[in-house]
C-alpha positions as CSV (number, residue, x, y, z in Angstrom):
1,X,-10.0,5.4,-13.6
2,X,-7.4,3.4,-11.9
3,X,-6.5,4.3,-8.5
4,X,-3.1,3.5,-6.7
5,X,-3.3,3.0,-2.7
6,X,-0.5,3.8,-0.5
7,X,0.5,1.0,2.1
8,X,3.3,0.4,4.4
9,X,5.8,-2.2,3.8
10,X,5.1,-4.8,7.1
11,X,7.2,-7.4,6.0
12,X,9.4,-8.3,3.0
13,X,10.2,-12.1,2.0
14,X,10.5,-13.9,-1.6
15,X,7.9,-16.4,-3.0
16,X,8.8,-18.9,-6.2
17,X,11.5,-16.3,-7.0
18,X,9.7,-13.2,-7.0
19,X,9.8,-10.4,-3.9
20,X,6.6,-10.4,-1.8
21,X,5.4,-8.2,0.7
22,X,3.0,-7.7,3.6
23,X,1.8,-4.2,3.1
24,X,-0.5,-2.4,5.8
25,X,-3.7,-0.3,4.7
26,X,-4.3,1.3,7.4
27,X,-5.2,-2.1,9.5
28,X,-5.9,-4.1,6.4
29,X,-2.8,-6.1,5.0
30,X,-2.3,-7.6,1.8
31,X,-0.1,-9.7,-0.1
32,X,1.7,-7.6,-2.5
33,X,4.2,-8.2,-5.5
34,X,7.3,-5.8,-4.7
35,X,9.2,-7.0,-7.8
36,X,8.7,-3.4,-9.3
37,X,9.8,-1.8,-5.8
38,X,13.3,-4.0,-4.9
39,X,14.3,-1.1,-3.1
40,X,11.4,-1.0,-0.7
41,X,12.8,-1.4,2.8
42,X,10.9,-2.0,6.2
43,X,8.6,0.6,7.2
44,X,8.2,2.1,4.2
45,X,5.2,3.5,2.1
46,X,4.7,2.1,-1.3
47,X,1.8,3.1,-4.5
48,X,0.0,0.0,-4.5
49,X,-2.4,-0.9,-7.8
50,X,-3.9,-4.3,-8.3
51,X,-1.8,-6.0,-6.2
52,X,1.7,-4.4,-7.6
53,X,4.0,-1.9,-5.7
54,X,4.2,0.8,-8.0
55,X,6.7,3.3,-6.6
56,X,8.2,3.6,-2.7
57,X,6.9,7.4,-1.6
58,X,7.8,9.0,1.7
59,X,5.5,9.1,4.8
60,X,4.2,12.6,4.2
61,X,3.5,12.1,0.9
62,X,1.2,9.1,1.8
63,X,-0.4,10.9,4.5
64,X,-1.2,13.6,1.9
65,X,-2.9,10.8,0.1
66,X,-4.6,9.7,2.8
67,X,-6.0,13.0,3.3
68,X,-7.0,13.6,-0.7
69,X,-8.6,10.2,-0.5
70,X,-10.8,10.9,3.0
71,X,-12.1,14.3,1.5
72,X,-13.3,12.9,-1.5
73,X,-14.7,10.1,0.9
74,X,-13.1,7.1,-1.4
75,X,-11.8,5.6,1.5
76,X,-15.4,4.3,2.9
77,X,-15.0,1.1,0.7
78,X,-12.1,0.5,3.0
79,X,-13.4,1.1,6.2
80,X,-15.1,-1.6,8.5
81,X,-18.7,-0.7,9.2
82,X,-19.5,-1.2,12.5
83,X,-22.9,-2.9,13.2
């Protein structure tokens, strides 16, 4: 099954010719390819799979995400455990 994440956009900037971004998971960032996504702006949410922005969603739809993914407790592998 693949699985797309939604993150927010953190920062935008272009690497050897290709649009980069810095995109937020809830406290975790990544490096992510926006190249798919040119539209992206600042602040926004994008569908994040294997290190590709998919598709730019709205706030509320990623919050529903969020939600989906905590009741079906997937988002465990993405939470610190404190020790």
């Amino acid at each position: 099954m693949c699985l797309g994440i939604p993150g927010k956009v953190v920062e935008i900037y272009e690497e050897h010719d290709m649009l980069m971004g810095k995109v937020d998971f809830g406290g975790v960032s990544k490096r992510v390819c926006l190249a798919h996504t040119s539209d992206v702006e600042l602040g926004q949410y994008v569908i994040v799979h294997v290190g590709f922005a998919l598709q730019v969603i709205d706030e509320e739809e990623a919050q529903q995400v969020f939600a989906f993914l905590e009741s079906m407790n997937e988002l465990d592998e993405f939470k610190v455990e404190e020790t």
